[in-house]
C-alpha positions in Angstrom: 0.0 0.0 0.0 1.1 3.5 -0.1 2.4 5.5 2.7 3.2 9.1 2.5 3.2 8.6 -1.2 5.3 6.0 -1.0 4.8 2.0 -1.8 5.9 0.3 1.2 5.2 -3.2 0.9 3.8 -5.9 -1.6 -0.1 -5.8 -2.6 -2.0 -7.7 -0.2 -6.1 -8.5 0.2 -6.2 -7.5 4.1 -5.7 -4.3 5.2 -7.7 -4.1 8.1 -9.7 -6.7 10.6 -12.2 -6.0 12.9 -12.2 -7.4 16.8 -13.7 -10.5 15.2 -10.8 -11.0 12.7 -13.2 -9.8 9.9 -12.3 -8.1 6.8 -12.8 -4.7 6.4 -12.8 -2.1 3.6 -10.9 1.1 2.9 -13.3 4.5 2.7 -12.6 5.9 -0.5 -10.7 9.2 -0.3 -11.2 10.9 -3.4 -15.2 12.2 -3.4 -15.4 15.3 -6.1 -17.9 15.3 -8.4 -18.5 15.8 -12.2 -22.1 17.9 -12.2 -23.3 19.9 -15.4 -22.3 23.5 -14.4 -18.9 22.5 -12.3 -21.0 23.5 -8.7 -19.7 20.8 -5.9 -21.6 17.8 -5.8 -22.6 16.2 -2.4 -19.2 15.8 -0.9 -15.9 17.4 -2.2 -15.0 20.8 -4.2 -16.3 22.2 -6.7 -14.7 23.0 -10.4 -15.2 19.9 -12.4 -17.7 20.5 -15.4 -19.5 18.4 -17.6 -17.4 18.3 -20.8 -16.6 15.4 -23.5 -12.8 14.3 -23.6 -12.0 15.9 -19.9 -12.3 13.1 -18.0 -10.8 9.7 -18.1 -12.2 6.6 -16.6 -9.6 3.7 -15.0 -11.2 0.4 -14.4 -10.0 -3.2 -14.2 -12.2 -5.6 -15.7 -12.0 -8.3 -12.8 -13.5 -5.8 -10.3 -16.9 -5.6 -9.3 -16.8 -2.3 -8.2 -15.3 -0.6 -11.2 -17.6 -2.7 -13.5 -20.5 -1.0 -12.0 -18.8 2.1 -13.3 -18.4 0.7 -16.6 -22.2 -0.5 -17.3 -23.5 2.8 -16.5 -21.0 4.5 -18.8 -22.3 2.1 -21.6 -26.2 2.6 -20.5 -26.0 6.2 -20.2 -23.8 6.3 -24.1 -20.8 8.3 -22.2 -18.1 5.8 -24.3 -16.8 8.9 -26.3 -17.5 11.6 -23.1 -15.3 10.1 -21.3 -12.5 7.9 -22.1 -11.4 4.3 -20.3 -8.2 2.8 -19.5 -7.8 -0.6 -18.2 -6.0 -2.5 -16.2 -4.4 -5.7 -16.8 -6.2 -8.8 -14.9 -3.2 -10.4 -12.8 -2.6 -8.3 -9.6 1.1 -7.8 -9.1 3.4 -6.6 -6.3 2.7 -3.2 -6.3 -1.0 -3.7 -7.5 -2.9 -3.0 -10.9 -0.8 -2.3 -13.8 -1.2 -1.4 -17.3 0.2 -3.6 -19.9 -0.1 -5.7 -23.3 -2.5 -8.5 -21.9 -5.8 -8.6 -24.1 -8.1 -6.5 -22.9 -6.2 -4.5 -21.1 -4.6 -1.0 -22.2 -1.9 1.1 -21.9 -2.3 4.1 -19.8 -2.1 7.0 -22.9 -3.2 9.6 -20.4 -0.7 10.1 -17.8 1.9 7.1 -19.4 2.1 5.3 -15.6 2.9 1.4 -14.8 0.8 0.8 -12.6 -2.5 2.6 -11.2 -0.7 3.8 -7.7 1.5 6.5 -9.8 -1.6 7.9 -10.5 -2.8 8.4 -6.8 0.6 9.8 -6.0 0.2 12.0 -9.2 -3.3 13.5 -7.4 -1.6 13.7 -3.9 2.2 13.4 -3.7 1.5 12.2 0.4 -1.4 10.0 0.1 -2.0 6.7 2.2 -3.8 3.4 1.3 -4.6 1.5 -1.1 -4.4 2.1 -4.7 -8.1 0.9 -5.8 -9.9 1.3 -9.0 -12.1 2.6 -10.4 -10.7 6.1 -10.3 -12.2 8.6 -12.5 -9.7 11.3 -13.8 -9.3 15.0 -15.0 -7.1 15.9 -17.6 -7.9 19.7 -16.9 -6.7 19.6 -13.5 -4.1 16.5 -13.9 -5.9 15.0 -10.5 -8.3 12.1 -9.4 -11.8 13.4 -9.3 -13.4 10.0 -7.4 -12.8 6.6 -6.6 -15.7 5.6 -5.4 -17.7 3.6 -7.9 -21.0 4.3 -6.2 -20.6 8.0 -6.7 -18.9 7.6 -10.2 -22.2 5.7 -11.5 -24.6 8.7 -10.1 -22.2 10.9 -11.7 -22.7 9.0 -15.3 -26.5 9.3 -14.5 -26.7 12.7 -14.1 -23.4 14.9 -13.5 -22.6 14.8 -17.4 -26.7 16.6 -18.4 -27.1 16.5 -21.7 -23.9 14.8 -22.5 -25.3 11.3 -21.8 -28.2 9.5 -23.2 -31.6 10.7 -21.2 -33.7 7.5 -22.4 -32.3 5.5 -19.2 -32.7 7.1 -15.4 -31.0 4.8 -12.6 -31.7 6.7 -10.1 -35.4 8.4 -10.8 -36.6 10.4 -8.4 -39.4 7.7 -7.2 -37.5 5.2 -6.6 -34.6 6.7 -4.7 -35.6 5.9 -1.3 -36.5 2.2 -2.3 -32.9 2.4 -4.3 -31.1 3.1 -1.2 -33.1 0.6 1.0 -32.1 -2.1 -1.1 -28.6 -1.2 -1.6 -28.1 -0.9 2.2 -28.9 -4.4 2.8 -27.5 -6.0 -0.6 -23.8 -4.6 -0.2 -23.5 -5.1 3.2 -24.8 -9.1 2.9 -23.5 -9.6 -0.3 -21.7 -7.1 -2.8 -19.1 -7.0 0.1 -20.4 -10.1 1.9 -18.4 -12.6 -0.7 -15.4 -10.5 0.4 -16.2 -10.6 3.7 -15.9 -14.7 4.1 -13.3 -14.8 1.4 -11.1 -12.4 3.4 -11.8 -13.5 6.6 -9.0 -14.3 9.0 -11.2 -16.3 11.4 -13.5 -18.8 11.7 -16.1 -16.8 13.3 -15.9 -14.0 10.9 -16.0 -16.3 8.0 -19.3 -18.1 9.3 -21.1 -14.9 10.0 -19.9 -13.4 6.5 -21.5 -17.2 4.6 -24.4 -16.7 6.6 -25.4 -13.4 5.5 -24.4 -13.8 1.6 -26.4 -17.0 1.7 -29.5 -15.1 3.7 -29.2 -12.0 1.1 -29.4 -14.4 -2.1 -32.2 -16.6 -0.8 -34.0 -13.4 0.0 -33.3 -12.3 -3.4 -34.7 -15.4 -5.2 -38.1 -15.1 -3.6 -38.1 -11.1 -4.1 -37.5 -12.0 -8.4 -39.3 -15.1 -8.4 -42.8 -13.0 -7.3 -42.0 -9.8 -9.1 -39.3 -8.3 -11.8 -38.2 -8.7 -14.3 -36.3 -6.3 -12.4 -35.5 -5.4 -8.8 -38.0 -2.7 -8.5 -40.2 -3.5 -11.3 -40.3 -2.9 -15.0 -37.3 -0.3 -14.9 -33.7 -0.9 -14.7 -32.3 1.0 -11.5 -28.5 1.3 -10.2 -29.8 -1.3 -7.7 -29.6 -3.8 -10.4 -26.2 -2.8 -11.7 -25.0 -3.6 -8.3 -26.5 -6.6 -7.9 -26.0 -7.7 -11.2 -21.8 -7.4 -11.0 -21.6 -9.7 -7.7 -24.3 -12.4 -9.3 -21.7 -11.9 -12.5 -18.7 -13.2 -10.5 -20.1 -15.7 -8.4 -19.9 -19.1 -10.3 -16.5 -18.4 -11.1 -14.8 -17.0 -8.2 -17.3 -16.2 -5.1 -18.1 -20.2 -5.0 -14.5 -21.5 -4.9 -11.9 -19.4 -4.3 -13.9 -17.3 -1.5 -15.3 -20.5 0.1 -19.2 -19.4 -0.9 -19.8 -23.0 -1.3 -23.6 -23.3 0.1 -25.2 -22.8 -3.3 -24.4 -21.3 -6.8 -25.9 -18.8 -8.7 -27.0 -21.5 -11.1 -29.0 -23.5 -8.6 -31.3 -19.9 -7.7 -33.9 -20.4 -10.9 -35.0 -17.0 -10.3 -31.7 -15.2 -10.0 -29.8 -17.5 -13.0 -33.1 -15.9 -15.5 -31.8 -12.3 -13.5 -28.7 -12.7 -14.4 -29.4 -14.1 -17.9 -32.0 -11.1 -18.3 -30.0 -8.2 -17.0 -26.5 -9.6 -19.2 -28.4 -9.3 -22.5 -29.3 -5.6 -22.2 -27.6 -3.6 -24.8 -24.0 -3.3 -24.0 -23.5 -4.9 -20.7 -22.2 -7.8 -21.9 -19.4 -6.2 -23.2 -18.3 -5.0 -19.5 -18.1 -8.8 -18.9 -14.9 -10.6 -19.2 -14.7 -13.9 -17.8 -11.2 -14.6 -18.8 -10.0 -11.2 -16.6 -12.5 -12.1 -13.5 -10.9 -15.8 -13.1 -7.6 -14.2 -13.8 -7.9 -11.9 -11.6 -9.5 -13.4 -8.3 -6.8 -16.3 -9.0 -4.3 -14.6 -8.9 -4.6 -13.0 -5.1 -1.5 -15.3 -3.6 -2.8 -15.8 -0.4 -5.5 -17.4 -1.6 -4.6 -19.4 -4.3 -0.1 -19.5 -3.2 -0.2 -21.6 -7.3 -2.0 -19.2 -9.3 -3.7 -22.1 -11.2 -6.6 -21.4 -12.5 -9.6 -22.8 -13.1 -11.1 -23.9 -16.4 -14.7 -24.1 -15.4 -17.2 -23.6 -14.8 -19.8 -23.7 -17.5 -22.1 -20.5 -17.0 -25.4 -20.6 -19.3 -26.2 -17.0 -19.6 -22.9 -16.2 -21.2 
């Protein structure tokens, strides 16, 4: 991680633990925001307008965070606003890098190895972890956000008439209901699989399977009596969250994160979900199965071989 600007030590999973030996994420620490006339946004400065080919977007394929970032970019038609970078798959010593592998990129906007340069680049004394997705202005030649929750609000509304209008993931209806469900869904399961894969005890790890197992039982009966989506007929942000930890699950969550109860493809109601949600115009091309397995597999204290796996089969794609 980075201390005082400076990398210190090689990439690892755990950062932090609670008093039960439980895993426990870093706050984002870059919260501007993009809004139409440059005003500050709900947390942050002010200064960053709405304008095509000012910002950048860094994401890494593997991540479910920064895929949430990339689905809204495609729904909202933002792909020539504002321009991606990504990351290769394989996490290395000193974290994401850029490189050759396919489907990865090069960084062309600021020329850096790997995605911590960039952090340093924004705030030569920074601390923690270098974490994507970060969302960047070439004007100012800093990090705007990295925090994919505000970054897909941002795409929904910060960039007016820049982005496609036929699509609103957050309406003003169904905000409260939006943030209901995402305060129980990330909690239980976006950063529940993380919570039992990370977990350095056994106590931790059995309270972190029982709520990602109670979250997507509780999800199956909510889309097996209603839908086709989470709160009815219209696609919400809500969706996009779930949908990028259902994505992964199969292939990563069940295995290598010991999320072994059930899989995705044994929940009738959440496999047509998934199925349903992947064939909307241009989210399947946020998906890449090759970088998620990749990716996960390559976390060393988790899999010490880096093998990985060739299965399993996953109908919807």
């Amino acid at each position: 991680m980075l201390v005082d600007g400076k990398w210190v030590e090689n990439w690892q999973p755990v950062q932090a633990t609670d008093a039960k030996g439980g895993f426990v994420r870093q706050v984002s620490s870059f919260r501007n925001w993009v809004t139409p006339d440059g005003a500050p946004g709900r947390t942050g400065t002010g200064g960053f307008a709405a304008e095509a080919g000012r910002y950048h977007l860094y994401a890494a394929l593997i991540c479910p965070w920064a895929s949430r970032t990339l689905i809204a970019r495609r729904l909202k038609g933002l792909e020539e606003v504002v321009t991606l970078s990504v990351v290769e798959p394989a996490l290395t010593e000193q974290g994401w890098r850029f490189g050759s592998y396919p489907g990865a990129t090069e960084d062309t906007v600021n020329g850096a190895t790997y995605l911590h340069e960039l952090y340093t680049r924004a705030d030569p004394h920074v601390s923690g972890r270098a974490t994507v997705p970060v969302l960047w202005d070439r004007q100012h030649g800093t990090i705007v956000n990295n925090e994919s929750a505000d970054i897909v609000r941002m795409f929904n509304s910060g960039f007016g008439a820049l982005a496609q209008g036929d699509i609103d993931l957050y309406p003003p209806a169904l905000r409260g209901d939006i943030d209901a469900l995402n305060e129980r869904i990330y909690p239980r399961l976006n950063n529940g699989v993380y919570r039992a894969g990370f977990a350095t005890t056994q106590q931790a790890y059995e309270e972190a399977f029982a709520d990602v197992f109670a979250m997507l039982d509780e999800l199956e009966g909510r889309l097996g009596e209603g839908g086709p989506f989470l709160l009815g007929e219209a696609l919400t942000e809500a969706d996009i969250r779930l949908f990028v930890t259902l994505v992964r699950f199969d292939a990563a969550y069940h295995g290598l994160f010991k999320c072994n109860l059930r899989r995705i493809a044994d929940y009738p109601a959440l496999s047509a979900y998934l199925a349903r949600v992947i064939g909307l115009p241009g989210v399947r091309e946020t998906v890449n199965m090759d970088h998620i397995k990749r990716g996960y597999y390559s976390i060393t204290a988790l899999n010490p071989n880096g093998i990985v796996p060739l299965g399993p089969e996953l109908p919807w794609l």
